[in-house]
C-alpha positions in Angstrom: -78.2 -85.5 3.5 -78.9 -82.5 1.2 -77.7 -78.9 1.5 -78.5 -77.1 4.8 -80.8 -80.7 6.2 -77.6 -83.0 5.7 -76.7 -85.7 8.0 -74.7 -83.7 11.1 -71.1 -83.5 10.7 -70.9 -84.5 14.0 -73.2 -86.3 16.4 -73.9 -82.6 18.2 -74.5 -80.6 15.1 -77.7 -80.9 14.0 -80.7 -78.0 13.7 -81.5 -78.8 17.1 -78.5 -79.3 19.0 -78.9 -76.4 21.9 -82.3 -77.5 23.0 -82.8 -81.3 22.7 -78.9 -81.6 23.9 -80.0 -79.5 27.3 -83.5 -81.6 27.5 -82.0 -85.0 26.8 -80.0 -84.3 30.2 -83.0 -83.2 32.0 -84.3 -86.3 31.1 -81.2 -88.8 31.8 -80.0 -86.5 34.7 -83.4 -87.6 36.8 -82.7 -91.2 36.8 -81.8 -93.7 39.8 -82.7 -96.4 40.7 -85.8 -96.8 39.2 -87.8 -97.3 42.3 -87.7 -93.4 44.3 -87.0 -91.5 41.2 -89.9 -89.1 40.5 -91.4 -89.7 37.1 -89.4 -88.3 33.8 -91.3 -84.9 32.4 -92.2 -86.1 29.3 -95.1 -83.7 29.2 -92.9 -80.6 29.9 -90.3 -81.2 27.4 -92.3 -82.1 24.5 -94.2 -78.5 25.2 -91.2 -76.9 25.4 -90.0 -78.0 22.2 -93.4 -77.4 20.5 -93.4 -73.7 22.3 -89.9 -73.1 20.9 -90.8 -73.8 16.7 -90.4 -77.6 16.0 -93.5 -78.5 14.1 -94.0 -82.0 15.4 -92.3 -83.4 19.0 -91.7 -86.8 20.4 -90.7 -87.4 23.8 -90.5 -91.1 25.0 -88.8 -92.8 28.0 -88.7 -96.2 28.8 -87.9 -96.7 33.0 -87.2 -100.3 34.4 -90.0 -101.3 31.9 -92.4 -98.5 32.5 -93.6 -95.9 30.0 -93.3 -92.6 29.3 -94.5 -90.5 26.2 -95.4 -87.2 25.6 -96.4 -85.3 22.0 -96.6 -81.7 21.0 -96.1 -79.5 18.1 -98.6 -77.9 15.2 -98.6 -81.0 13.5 -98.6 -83.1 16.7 -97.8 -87.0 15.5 -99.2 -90.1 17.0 -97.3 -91.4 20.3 -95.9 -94.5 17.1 -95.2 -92.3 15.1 -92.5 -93.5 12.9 -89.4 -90.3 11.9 -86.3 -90.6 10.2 -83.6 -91.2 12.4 -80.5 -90.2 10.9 -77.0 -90.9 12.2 -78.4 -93.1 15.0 -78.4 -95.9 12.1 -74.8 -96.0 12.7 -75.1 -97.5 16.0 -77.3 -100.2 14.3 -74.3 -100.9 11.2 -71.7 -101.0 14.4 -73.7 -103.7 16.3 -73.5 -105.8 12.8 -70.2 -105.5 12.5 -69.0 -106.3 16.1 -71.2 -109.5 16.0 -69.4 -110.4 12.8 -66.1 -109.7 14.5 -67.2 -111.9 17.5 -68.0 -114.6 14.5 -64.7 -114.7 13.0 -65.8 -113.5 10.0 -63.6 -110.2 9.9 -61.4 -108.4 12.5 -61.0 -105.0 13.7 -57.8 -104.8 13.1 -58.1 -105.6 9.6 -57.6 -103.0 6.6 -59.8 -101.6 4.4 -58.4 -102.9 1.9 -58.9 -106.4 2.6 -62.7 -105.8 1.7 -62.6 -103.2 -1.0 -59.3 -103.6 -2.6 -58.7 -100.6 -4.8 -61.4 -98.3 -3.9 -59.6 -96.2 -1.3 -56.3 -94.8 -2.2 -55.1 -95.4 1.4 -57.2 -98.1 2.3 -54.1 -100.1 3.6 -53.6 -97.5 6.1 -57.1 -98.1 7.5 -58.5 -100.5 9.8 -62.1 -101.2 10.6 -61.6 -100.0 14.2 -61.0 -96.4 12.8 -63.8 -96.4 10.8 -65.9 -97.6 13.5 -64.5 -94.5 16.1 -64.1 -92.1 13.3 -60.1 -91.9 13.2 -60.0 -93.3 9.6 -59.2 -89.6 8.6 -61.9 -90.2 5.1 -63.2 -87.3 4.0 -66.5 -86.5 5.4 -69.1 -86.7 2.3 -71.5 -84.4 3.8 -69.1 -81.5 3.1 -70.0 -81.4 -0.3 -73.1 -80.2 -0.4 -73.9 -79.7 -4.4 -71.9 -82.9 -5.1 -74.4 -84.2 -2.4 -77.4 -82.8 -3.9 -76.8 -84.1 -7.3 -75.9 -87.5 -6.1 -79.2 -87.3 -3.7 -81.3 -86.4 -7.2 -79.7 -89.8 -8.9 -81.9 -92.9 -8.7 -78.6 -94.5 -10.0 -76.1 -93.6 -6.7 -74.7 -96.3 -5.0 -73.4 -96.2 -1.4 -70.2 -97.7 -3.7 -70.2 -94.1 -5.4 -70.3 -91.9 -1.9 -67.7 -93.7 -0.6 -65.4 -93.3 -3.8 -66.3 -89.5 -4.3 -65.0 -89.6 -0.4 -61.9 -91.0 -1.6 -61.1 -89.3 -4.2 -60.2 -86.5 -1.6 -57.2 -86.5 0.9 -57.2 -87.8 4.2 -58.1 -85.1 6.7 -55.2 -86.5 8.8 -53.5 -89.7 8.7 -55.1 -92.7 9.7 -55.1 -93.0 13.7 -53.6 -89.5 14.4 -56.8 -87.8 14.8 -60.7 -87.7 15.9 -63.3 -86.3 13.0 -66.6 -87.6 12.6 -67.4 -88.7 9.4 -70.7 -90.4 7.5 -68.2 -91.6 5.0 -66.7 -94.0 7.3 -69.9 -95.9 8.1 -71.2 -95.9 4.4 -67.3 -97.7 4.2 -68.7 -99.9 6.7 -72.1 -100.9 5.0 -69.7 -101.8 2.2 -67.8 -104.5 4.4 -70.7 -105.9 6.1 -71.7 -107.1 2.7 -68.2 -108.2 1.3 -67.7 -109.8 4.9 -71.3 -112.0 4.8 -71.9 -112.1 1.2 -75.3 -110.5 1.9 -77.0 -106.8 1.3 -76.8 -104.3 4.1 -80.0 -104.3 4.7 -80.4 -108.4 4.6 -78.3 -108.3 7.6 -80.0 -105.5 9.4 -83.0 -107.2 9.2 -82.0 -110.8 10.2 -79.5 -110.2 13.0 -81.5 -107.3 14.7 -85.0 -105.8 13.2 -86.4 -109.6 13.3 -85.0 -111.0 16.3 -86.1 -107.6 18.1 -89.7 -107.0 17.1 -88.5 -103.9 15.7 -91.9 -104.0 13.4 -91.4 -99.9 12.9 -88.0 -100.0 12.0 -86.4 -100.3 8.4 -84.2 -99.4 5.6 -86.2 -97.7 3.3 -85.4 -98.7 -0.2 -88.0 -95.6 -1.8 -86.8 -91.9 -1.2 -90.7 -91.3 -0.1 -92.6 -93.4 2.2 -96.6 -93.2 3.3 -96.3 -92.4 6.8 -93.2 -89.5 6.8 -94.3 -85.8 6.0 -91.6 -84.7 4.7 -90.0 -84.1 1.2 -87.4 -87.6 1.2 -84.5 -88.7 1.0 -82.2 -91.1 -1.6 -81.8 -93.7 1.0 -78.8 -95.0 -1.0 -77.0 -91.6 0.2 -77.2 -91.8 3.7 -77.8 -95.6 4.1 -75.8 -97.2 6.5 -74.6 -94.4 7.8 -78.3 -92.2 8.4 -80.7 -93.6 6.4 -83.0 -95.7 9.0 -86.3 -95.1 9.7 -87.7 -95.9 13.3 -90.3 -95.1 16.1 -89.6 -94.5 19.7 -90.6 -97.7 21.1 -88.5 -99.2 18.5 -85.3 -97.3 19.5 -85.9 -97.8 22.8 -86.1 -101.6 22.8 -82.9 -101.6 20.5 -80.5 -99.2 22.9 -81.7 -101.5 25.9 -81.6 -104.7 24.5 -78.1 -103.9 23.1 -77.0 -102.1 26.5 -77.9 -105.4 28.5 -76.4 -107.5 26.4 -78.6 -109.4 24.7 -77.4 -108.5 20.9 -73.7 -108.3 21.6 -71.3 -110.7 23.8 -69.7 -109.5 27.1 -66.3 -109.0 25.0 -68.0 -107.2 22.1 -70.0 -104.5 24.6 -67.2 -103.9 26.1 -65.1 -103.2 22.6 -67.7 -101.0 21.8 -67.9 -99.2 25.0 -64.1 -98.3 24.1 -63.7 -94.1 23.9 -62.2 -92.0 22.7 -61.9 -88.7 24.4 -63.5 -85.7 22.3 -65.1 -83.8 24.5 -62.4 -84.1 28.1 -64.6 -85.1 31.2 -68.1 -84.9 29.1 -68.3 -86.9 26.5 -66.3 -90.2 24.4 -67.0 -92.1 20.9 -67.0 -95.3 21.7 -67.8 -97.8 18.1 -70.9 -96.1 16.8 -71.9 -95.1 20.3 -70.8 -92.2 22.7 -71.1 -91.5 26.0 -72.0 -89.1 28.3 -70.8 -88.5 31.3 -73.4 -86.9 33.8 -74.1 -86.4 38.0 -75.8 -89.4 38.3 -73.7 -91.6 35.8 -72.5 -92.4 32.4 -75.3 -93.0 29.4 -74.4 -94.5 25.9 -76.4 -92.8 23.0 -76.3 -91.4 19.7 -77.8 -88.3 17.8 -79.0 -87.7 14.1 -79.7 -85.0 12.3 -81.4 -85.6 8.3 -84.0 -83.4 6.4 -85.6 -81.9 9.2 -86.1 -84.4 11.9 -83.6 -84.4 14.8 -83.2 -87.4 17.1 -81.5 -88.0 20.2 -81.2 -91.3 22.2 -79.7 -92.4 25.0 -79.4 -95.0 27.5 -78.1 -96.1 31.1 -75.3 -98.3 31.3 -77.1 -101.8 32.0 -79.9 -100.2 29.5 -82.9 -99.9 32.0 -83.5 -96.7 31.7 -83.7 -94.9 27.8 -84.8 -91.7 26.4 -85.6 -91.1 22.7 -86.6 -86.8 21.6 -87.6 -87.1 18.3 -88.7 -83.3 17.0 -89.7 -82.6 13.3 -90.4 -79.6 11.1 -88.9 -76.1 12.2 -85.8 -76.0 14.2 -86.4 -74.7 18.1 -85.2 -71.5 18.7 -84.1 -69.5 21.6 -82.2 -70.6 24.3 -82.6 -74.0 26.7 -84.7 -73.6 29.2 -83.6 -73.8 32.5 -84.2 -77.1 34.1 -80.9 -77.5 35.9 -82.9 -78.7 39.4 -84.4 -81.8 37.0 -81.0 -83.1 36.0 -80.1 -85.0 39.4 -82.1 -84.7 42.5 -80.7 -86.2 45.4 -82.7 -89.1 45.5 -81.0 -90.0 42.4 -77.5 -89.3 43.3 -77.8 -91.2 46.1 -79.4 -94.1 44.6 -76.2 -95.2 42.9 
């Protein structure tokens, strides 16, 4: 979340937006039923990407339980190898706060205020439903790039301090008018998970979904460096609950289809999170720290991040069977998407469903 490698504004605008958006459909378009569907082209896409400048590629898909990964790139990483995810954390920080919704320990419906009385100007305007679907209308901290970069420098910023430089700002509209994404919203959110349980953010992550997952790979760094990443870090108390994870493919993977088939959320909550709003008519919806995508073959749930120089893009069939994870690193791709438009739905796909 520094100048020009910031978390993306929105889920779609990161480095790498034009290519890994156009591949991810290749390899979600190609799905069916798992059983007559010729295998995902892991190899091709991670090439491509390496081909078109990204320094080190990840391609992994995980079909009905079967495998699929593919690397590339100058610097070509291990098929575990572990990259900062960015804005896909906020799909973990929404799955904590609809399983403390479905344990009566807040409501969506209740104010901001309620949690962090006298932070937010407005914060009795604003419900934890709009910050989870970004119609809070909080100002969007990655907008501020040199405040952003001194904060980022700070070993003494608090996610408490982001979300008050936020505040200290006007709404962008008023709360439940409008659709902006916004990191500010789920750093708000961090905060209420931890008034809500009594607990740190990360406590919470690790307990009610790293642990009972496996997700061995997976964490909240609490160092701006770390061993296995190349790259030049990151104040993790800047993008925290919003961006700030660190994960593999695997890891993703077993997350987005373990919380897809219901076995992290109830039947109520899944469906409350599967709630969109439109912001893209007939293509894609923001559901609560999900969106979806509507393609030929069927409607996936993912979510994209964008931070320092690693670009990430997961998604994920409905009953979470099928899941792709791109992970490319170091160098955005240039040129323009290759053409792969016979890849997205063959007809043994279409039909399948």
């Amino acid at each position: 979340m520094r100048p020009r490698r910031r978390c993306s504004d929105r889920v779609l605008r990161f480095a790498f937006q034009a290519l890994l958006g156009a591949l991810a459909l290749v390899l979600l378009g190609c799905a069916g039923d798992g059983s007559s569907a010729p295998p995902p082209p892991v190899e091709q896409v991670a090439r491509q990407l390496g081909r078109a400048g990204a320094a080190s590629v990840i391609v992994f898909v995980s079909d009905h339980g079967r495998e699929y990964v593919a690397t590339a790139g100058i610097r070509r990483p291990s098929a575990d190898q572990r990259f900062r995810v960015g804005s896909v954390t906020k799909t973990f920080t929404a799955t904590i706060v609809l399983q403390l919704a479905a344990e009566g320990r807040l409501r969506l419906s209740d104010a901001l205020e309620r949690y962090l009385p006298g932070v937010v100007p407005d914060g009795k305007r604003i419900t934890v439903r709009q910050l989870l679907n970004h119609r809070s209308g909080l100002a969007n901290v990655t907008d501020y790039t040199l405040w952003l970069e001194q904060a980022s420098g700070s070993p003494s910023t608090r996610p408490i301090d982001i979300l008050r430089f936020a505040a200290s700002h006007p709404l962008t509209f008023p709360p439940g008018s409008q659709w902006r994404y916004s990191n500010t919203n789920y750093v708000a959110l961090g905060l209420v998970i931890e008034k809500a349980t009594g607990h740190v953010y990360r406590q919470e992550l690790e307990q009610r979904i790293l642990e009972p997952l496996g997700l061995e790979s997976t964490e909240l760094p609490r160092t701006r460096l770390l061993p296995d990443l190349d790259d030049e870090g990151e104040n993790p108390n800047v993008p925290w609950a919003a961006g700030a994870m660190v994960s593999n493919a695997q890891d993703l993977a077993r997350f987005f289809s373990a919380l897809l088939s219901g076995q992290i959320l109830s039947e109520d909550s899944l469906a409350q999170m599967k709630q969109t709003v439109v912001i893209d008519p007939g293509a894609s919806g923001d559901g609560l720290g999900i969106f979806s995508t509507e393609l030929p073959c069927g409607r996936f749930w993912g979510h994209d991040g964008g931070i320092l120089d690693y670009g990430t893009i997961v998604k994920a069939s409905e009953d979470g069977n099928r899941v792709a994870v791109i992970s490319a690193h170091g160098g955005a791709p240039s040129g323009p998407p290759p053409d792969e438009t016979a890849l997205l739905c063959p007809s043994d796909a279409t039909t399948s469903r």
